[in-house]
KEVEX-358879 format. One record per residue: residue number from 1; residue in one letter; x, y, z of N, C-alpha, C, CB in turn. Coordinates in nm, 2 decimals, m for minus. Glycine has a CB too. Example, Ala and Ser with C-alpha at 12.3 -4.5 7.8 and 13.67 -1.06 7.14 Angstrom:
REM residues 2
- pos | code | n_px | n_py | n_pz | ca_px | ca_py | ca_pz | c_px | c_py | c_pz | cb_px | cb_py | cb_pz
- 1 | A | 1.32 | m0.57 | 0.78 | 1.23 | m0.45 | 0.78 | 1.32 | m0.33 | 0.78 | 1.13 | m0.45 | 0.90
- 2 | S | 1.28 | m0.22 | 0.71 | 1.37 | m0.11 | 0.71 | 1.29 | 0.00 | 0.79 | 1.41 | m0.06 | 0.57
This chain:
REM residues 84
- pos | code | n_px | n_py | n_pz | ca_px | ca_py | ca_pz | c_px | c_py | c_pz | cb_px | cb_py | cb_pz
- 1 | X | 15.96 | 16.04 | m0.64 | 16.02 | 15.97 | m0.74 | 15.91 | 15.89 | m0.81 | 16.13 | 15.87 | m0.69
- 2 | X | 15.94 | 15.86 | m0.96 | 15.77 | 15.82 | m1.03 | 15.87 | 15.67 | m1.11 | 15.66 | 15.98 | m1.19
- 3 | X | 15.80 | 15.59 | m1.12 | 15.84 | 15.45 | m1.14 | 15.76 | 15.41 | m1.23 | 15.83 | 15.35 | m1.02
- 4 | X | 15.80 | 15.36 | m1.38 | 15.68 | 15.29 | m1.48 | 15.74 | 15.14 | m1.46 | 15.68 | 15.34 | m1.68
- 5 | X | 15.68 | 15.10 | m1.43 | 15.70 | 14.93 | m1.41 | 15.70 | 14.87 | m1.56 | 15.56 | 14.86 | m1.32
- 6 | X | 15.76 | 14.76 | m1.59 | 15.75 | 14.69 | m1.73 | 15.67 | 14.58 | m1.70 | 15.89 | 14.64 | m1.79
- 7 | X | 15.68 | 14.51 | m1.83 | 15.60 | 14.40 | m1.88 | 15.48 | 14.42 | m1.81 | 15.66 | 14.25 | m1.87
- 8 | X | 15.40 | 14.29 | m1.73 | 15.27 | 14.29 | m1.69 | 15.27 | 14.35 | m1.52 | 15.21 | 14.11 | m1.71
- 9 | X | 15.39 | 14.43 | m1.52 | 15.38 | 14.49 | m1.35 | 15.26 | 14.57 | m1.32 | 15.51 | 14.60 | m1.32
- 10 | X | 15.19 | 14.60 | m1.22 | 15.10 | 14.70 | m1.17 | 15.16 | 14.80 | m1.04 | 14.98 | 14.62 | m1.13
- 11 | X | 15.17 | 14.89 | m1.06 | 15.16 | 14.96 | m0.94 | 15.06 | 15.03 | m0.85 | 15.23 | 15.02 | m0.97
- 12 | X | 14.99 | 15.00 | m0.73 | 14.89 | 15.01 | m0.69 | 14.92 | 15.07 | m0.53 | 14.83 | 14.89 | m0.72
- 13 | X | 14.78 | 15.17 | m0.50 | 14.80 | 15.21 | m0.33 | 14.69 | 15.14 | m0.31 | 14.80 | 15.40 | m0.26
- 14 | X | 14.70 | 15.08 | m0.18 | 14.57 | 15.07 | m0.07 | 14.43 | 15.19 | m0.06 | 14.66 | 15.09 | 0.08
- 15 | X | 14.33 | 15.17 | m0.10 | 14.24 | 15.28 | m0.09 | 14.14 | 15.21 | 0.04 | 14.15 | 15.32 | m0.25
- 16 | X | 14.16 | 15.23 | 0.19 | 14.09 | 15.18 | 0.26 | 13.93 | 15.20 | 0.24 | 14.13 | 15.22 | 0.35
- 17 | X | 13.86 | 15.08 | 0.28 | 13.68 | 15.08 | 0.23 | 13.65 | 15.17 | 0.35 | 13.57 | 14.90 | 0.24
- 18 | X | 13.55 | 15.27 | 0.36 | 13.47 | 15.32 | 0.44 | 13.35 | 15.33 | 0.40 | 13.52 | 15.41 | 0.49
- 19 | X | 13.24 | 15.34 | 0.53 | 13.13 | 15.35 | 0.52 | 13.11 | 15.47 | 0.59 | 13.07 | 15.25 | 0.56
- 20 | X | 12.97 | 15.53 | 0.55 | 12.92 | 15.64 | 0.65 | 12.80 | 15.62 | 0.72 | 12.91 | 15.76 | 0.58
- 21 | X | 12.74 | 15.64 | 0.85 | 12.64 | 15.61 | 0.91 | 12.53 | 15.73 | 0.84 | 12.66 | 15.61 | 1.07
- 22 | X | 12.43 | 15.71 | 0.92 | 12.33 | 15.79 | 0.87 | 12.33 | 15.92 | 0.95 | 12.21 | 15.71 | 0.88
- 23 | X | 12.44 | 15.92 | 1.08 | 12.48 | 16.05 | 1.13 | 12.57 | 16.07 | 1.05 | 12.52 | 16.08 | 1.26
- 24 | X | 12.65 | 16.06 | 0.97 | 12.78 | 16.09 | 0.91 | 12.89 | 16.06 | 0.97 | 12.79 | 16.23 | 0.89
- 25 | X | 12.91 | 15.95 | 1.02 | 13.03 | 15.94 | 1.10 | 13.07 | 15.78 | 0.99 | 13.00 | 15.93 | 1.31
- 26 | X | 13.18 | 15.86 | 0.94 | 13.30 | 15.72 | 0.86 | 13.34 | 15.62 | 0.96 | 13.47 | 15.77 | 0.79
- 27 | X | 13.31 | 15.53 | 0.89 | 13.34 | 15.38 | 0.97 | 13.45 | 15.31 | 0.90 | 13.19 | 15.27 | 0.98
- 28 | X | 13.59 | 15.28 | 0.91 | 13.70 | 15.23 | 0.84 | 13.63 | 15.08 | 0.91 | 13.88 | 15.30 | 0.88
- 29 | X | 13.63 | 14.99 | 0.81 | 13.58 | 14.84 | 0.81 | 13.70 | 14.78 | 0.76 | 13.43 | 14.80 | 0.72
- 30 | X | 13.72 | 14.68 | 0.79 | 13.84 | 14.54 | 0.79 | 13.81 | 14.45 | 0.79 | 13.92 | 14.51 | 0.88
- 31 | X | 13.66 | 14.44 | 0.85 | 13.63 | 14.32 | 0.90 | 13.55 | 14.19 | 0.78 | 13.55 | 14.36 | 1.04
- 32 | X | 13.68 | 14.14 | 0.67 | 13.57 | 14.11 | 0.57 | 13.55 | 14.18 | 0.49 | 13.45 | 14.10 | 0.61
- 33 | X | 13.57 | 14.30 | 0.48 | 13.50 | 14.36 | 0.34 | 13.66 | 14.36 | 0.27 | 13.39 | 14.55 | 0.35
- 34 | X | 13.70 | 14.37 | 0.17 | 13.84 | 14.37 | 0.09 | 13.87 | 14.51 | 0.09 | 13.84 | 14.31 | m0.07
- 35 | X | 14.04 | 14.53 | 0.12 | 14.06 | 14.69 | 0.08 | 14.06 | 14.71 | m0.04 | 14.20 | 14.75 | 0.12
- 36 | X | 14.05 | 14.79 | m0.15 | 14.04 | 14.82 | m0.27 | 14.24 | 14.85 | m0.30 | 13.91 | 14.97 | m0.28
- 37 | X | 14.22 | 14.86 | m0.42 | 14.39 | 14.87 | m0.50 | 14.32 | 15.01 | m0.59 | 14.48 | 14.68 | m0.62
- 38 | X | 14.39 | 15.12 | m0.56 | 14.37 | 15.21 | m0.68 | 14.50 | 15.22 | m0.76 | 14.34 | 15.36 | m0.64
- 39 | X | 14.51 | 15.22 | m0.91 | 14.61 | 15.16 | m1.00 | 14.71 | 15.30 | m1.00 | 14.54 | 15.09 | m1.18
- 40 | X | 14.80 | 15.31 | m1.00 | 14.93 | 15.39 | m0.99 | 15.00 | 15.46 | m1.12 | 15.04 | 15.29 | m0.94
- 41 | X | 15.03 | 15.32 | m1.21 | 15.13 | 15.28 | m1.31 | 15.13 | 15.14 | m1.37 | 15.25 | 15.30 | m1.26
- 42 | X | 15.12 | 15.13 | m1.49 | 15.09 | 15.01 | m1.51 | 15.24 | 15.00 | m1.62 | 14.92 | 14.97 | m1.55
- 43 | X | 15.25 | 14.83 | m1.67 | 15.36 | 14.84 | m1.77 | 15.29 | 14.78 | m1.88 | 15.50 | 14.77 | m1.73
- 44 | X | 15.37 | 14.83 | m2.00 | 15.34 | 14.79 | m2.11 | 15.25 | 14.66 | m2.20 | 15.43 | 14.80 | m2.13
- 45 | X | 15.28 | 14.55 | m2.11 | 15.19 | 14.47 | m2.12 | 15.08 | 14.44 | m2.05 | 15.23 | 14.40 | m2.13
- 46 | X | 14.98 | 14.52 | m2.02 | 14.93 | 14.51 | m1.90 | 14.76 | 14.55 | m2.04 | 15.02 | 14.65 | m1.74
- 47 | X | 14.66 | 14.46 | m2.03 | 14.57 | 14.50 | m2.10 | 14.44 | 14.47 | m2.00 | 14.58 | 14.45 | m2.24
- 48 | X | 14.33 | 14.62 | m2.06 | 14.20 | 14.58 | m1.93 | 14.22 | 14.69 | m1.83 | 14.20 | 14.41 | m1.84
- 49 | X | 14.36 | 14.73 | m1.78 | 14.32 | 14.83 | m1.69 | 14.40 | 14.92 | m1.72 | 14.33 | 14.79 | m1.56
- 50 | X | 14.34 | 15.06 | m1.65 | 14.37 | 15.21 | m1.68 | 14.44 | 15.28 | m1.52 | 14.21 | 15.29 | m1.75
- 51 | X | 14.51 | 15.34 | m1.54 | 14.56 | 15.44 | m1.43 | 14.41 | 15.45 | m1.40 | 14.66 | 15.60 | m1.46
- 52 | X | 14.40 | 15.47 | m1.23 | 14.32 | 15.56 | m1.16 | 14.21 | 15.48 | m1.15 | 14.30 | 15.71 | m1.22
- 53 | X | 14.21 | 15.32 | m1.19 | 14.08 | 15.19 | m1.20 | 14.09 | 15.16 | m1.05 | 14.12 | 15.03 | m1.33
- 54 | X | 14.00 | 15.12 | m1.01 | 13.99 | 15.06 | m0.89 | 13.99 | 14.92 | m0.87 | 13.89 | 15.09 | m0.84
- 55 | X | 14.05 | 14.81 | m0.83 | 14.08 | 14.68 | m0.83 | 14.08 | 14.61 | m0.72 | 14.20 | 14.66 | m0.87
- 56 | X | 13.98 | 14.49 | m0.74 | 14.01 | 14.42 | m0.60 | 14.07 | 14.31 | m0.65 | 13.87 | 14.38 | m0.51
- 57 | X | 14.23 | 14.32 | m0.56 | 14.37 | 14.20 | m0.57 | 14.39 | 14.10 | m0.49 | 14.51 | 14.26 | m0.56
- 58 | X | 14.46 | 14.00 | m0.51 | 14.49 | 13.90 | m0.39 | 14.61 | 13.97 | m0.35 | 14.52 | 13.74 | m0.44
- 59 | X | 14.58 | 14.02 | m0.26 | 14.69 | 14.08 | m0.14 | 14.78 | 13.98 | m0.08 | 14.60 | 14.15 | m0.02
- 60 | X | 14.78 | 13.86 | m0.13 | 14.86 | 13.77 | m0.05 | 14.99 | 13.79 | m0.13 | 14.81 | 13.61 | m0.04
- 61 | X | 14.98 | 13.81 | m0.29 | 15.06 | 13.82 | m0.36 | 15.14 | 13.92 | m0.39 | 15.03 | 13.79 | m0.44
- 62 | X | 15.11 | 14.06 | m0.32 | 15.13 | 14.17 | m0.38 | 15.27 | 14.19 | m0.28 | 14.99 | 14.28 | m0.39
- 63 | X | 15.38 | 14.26 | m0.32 | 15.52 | 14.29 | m0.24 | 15.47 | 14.47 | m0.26 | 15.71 | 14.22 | m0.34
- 64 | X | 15.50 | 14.48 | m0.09 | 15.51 | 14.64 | m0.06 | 15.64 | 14.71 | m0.12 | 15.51 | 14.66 | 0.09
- 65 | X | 15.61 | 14.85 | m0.14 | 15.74 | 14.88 | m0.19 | 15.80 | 15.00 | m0.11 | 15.73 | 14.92 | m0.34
- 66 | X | 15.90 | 15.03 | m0.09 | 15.98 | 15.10 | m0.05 | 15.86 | 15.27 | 0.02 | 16.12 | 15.11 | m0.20
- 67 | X | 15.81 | 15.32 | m0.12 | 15.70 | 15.42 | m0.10 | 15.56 | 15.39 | m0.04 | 15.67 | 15.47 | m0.22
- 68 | X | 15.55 | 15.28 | 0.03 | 15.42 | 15.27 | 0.04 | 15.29 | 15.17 | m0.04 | 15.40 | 15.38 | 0.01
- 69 | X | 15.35 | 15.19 | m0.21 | 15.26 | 15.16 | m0.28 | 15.35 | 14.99 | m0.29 | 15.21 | 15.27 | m0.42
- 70 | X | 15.21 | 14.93 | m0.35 | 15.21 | 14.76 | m0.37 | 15.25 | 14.72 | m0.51 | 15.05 | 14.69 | m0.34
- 71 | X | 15.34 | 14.65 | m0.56 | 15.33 | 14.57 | m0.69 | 15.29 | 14.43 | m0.71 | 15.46 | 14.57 | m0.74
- 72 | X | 15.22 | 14.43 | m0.82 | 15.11 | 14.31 | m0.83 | 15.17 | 14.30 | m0.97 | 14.90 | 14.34 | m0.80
- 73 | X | 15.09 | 14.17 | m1.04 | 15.08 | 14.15 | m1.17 | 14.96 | 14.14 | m1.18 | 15.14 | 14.06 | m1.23
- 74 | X | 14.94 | 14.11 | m1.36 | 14.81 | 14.13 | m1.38 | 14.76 | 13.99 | m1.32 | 14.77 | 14.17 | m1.52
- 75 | X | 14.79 | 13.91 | m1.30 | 14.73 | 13.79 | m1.28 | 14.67 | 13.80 | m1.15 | 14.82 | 13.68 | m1.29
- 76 | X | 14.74 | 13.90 | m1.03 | 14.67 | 13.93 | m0.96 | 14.54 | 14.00 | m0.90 | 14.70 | 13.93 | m0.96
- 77 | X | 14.53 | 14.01 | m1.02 | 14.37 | 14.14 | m1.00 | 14.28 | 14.05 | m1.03 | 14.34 | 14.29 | m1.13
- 78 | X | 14.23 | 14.06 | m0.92 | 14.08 | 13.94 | m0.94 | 13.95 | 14.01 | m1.01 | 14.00 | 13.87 | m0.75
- 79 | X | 13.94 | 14.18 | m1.02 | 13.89 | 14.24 | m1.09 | 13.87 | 14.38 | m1.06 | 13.80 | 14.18 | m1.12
- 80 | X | 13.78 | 14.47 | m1.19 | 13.76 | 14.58 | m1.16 | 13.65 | 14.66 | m1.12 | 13.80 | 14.61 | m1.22
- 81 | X | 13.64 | 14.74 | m1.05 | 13.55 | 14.79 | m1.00 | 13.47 | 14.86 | m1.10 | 13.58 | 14.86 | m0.89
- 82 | X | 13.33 | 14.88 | m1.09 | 13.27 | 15.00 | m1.21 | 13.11 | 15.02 | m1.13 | 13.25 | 14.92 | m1.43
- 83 | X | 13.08 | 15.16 | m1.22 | 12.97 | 15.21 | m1.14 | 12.84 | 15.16 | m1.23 | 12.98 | 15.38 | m1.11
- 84 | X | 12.73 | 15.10 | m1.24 | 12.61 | 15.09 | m1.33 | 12.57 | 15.21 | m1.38 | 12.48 | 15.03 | m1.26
């Protein structure tokens, strides 16, 4: 089932941080580093971010939803990720 949220809603999944060693073995970290938010669906008033942006949110604010994924507003996004 696909959901467009309105006004300044976000819809966002959990993208857990991992690392890799220098053998190749992924290391899932918690400790301190922030999970990332990859954006879902956003609603109409929502300006600055694009489906498929990467976001680091205040997770205190965000309500889980029924599927898994998290709804935030924009006020929650403390920002966006980008590559140099």
């Amino acid at each position: 089932m696909n959901i467009r949220p309105l006004k300044n809603n976000i819809i966002v999944e959990k993208v857990e941080s991992t690392r890799t060693t220098a053998s190749g073995i992924a290391l899932i970290s918690n400790n301190g580093e922030p999970d990332k938010a990859k954006v879902v669906a956003i609603g109409n008033d929502v300006e600055g971010i694009l489906v498929d942006d990467l976001l680091l949110v205040n997770w205190n604010k965000a309500s889980e939803l029924n599927n898994g994924n998290f709804r935030i507003t924009e006020e929650d996004v403390i920002g966006v990720y980008y590559e140099e």
